[in-house]
C-alpha positions as CSV (number, residue, x, y, z in Angstrom):
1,X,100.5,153.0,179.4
2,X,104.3,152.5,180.4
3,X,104.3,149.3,178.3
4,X,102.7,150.8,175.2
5,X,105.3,153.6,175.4
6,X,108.2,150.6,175.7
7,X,107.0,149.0,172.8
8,X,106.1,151.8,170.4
9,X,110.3,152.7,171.9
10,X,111.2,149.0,170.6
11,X,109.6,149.1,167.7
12,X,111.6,152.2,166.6
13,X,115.2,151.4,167.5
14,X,114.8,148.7,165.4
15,X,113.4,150.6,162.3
16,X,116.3,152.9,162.5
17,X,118.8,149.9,163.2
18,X,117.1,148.0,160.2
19,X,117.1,151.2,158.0
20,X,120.8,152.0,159.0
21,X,121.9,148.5,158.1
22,X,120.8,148.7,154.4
23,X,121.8,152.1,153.6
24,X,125.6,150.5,155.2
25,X,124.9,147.4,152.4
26,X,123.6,150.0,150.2
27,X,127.1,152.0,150.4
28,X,129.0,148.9,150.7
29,X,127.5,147.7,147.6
30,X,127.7,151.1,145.5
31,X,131.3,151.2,146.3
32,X,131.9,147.7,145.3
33,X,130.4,148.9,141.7
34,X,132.3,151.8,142.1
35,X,135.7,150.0,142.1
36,X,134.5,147.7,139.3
37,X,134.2,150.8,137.3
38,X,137.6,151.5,137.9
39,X,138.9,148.0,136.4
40,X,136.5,148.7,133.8
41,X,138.8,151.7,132.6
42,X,142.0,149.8,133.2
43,X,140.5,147.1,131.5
44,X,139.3,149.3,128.6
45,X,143.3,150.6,127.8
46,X,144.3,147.5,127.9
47,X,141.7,145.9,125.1
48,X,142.9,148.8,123.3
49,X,146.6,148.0,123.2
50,X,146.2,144.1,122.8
51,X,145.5,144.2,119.2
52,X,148.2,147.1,118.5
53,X,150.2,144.6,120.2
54,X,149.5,141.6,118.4
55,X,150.1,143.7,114.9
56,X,153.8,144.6,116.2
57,X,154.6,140.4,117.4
58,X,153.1,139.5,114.0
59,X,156.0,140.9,111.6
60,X,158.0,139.2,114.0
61,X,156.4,135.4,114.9
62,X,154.3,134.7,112.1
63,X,154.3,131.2,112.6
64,X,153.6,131.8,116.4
65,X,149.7,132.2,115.0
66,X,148.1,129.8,117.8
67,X,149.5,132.0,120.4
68,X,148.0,135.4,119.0
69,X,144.9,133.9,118.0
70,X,144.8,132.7,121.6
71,X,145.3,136.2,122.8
72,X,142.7,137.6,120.6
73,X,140.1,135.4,121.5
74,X,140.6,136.1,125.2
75,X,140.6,139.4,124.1
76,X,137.4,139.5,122.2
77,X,135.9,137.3,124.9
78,X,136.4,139.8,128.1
79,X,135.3,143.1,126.0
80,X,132.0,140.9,125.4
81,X,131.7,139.5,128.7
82,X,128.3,141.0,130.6
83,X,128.0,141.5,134.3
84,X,131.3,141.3,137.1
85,X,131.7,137.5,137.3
86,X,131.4,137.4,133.9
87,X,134.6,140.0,133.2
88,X,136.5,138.2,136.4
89,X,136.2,135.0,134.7
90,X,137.3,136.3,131.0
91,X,140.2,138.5,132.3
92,X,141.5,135.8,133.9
93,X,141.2,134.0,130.7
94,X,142.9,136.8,129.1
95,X,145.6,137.2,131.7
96,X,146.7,133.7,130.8
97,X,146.9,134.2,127.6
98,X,148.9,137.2,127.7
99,X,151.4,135.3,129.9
100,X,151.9,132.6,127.3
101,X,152.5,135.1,124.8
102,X,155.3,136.7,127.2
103,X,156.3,133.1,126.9
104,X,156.6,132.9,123.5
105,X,158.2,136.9,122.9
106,X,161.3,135.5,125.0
107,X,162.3,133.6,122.0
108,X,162.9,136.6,120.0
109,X,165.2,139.6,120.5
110,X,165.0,141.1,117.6
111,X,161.4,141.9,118.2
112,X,162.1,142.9,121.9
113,X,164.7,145.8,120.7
114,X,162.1,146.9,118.3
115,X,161.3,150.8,119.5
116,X,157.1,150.6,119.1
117,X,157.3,147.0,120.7
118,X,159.1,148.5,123.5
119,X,156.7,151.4,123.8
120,X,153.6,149.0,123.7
121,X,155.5,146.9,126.4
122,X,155.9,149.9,128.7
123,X,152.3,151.1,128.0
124,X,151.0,147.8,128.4
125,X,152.8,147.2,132.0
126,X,151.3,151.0,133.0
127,X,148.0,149.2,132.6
128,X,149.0,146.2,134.3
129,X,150.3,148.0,137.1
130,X,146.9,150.1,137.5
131,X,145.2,147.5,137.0
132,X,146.4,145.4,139.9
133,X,146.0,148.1,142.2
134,X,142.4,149.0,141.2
135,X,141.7,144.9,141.9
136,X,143.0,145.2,145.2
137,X,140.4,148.4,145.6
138,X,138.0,146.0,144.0
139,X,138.8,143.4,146.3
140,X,138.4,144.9,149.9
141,X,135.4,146.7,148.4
142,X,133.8,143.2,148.2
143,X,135.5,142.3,150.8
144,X,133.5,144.8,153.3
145,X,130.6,144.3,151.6
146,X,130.9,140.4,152.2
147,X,131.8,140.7,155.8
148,X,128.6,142.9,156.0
149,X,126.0,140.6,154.5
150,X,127.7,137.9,156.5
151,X,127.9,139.1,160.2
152,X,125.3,139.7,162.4
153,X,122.7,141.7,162.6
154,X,123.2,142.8,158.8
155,X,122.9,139.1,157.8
156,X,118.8,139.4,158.4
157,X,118.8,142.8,156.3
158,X,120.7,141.3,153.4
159,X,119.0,138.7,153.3
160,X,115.4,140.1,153.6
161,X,116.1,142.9,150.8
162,X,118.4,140.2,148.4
163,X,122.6,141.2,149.1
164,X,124.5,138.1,148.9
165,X,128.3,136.9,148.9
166,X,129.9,138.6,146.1
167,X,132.8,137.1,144.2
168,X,136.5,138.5,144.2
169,X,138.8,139.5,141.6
170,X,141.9,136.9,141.7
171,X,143.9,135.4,139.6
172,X,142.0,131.7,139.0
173,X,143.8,128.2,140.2
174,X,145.8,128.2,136.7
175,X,147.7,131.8,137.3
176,X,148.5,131.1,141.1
177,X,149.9,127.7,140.4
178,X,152.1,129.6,138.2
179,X,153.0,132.4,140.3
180,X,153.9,129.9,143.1
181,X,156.5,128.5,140.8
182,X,160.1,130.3,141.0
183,X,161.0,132.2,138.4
184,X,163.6,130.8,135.7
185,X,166.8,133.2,135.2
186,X,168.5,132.5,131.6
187,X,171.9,134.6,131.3
């Protein structure tokens, strides 16, 4: 009779452990979305200020066309990506390509004394700014989640109900090589 009561004791601890290790990769996954949601509106200003941006460089680099078109593509490309790895992998196309238009901007003062350049600039380094610190949110969102599927016990949860290793929001090979590299003063 002692042992039946042991085992029915057992058998409960670990339905409460089991249940309170998925509601934790439940909430660890929900907060993960949640922060993604949070890029996604960061992300959303700045799609809308690309192409007011693009409109102001044009008057002034009109034969810098490669560049923009590169910048609208990338554009065009993360506001149709689907699904988180999707929009990681196309803002970091973007990302690049807004660097090689900074590039290219450098060769033209005019254009950088311009008043609604300027104001796009500002706006657009707001975004930038936000951005970055909703992708570090992003990132140790995933990052708990990850550590959660990974370590034991939760490891047998997440794998029995279907959480896996999710993917981080960095800057790619290309942008860290570049970022690694000091930065070139001009007086």
């Amino acid at each position: 009779m002692t042992t039946g009561w042991i085992i029915v004791g057992v058998a409960v601890l670990l339905v409460i452990v089991c249940i309170s290790k998925y509601n934790t990769l439940v909430r660890l996954r929900n907060n993960r979305e949640n922060a993604f949601a949070d890029i996604d509106v960061q992300l959303k200003q700045r799609h809308d200020l690309i192409p007011q941006l693009v409109t102001t460089v044009k008057g002034y680099a009109a034969h810098e066309k490669e560049t923009l078109e590169r910048v609208i593509n990338a554009r065009n490309g993360a506001v149709n990506a689907q699904g988180i790895d999707e929009k990681i992998a196309a803002e970091n196309v973007l990302t690049s390509a807004l660097a090689g238009l900074k590039v290219t901007l450098e060769a033209y003062p005019d254009l950088k004394a311009n008043t609604n350049f300027l104001q796009l600039q500002e706006e657009i380094s707001d975004v930038e700014n936000k951005l970055a610190a909703t992708r570090r949110f992003f990132n140790s969102a995933t990052k708990e989640l990850n550590n959660a599927v990974e370590s034991f016990p939760s490891n047998i949860i997440a794998g029995m109900f279907g959480f896996h290793k999710e993917v981080m929001f960095d800057l790619g090979t290309t942008d860290r090589a570049t970022l690694e590299q000091a930065p070139q003063i001009n007086f």
